[in-house]
C-alpha positions as CSV (number, residue, x, y, z in Angstrom):
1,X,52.0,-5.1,-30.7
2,X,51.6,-8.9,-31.3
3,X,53.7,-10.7,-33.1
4,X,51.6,-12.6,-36.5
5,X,51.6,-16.8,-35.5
6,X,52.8,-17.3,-39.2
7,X,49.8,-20.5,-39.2
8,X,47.2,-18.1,-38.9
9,X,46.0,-15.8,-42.1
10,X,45.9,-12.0,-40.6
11,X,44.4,-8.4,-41.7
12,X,47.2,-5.3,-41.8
13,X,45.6,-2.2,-41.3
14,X,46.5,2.0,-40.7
15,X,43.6,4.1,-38.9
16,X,43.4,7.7,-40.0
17,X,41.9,10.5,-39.1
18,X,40.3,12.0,-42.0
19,X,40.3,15.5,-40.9
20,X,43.6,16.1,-39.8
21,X,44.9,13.7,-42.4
22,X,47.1,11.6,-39.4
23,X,47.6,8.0,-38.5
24,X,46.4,7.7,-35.6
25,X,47.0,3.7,-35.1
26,X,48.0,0.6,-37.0
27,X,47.9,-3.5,-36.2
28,X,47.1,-6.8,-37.5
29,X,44.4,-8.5,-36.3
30,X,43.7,-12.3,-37.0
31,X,40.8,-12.8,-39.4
32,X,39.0,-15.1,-37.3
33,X,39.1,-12.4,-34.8
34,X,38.9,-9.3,-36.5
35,X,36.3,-6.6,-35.7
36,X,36.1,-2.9,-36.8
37,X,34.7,0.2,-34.9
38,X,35.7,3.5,-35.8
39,X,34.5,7.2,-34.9
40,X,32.8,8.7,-37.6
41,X,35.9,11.0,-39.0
42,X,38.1,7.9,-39.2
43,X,38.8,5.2,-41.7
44,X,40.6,2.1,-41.5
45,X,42.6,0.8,-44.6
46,X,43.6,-2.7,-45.3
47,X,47.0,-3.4,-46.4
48,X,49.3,-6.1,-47.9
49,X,51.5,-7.9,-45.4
50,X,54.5,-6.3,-47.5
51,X,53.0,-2.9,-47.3
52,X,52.3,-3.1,-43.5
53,X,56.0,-4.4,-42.9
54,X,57.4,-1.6,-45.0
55,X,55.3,1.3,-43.2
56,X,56.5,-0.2,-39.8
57,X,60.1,0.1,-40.7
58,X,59.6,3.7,-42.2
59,X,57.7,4.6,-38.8
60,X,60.4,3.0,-36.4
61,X,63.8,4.8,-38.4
62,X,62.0,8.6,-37.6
């Protein structure tokens, strides 16, 4: 995973899998930069900077 240049404005975002109810990936991606294409089944949702940093330190203690 890159590390956010703190300059640059980014999107924080989980992908789940709506049938099985999983995350099945997570990233930033710069806005400038920032493209979405999901399988139909998935979704991506957008979160706060705080929120993203939070769920990574929950998913790196388990």
């Amino acid at each position: 995973m890159k590390r956010p240049d703190t300059n640059q404005k980014y999107y924080y975002f989980i992908d789940i899998d709506l049938l099985s109810r999983q995350i099945i990936g997570w990233g930033s991606e710069p806005r400038g930069e920032f493209e979405v294409s999901l399988t139909e089944g998935f979704h991506r949702t957008f979160l706060s900077k705080g929120q993203y940093n939070k769920l990574i330190r929950e998913l790196a203690e388990d």
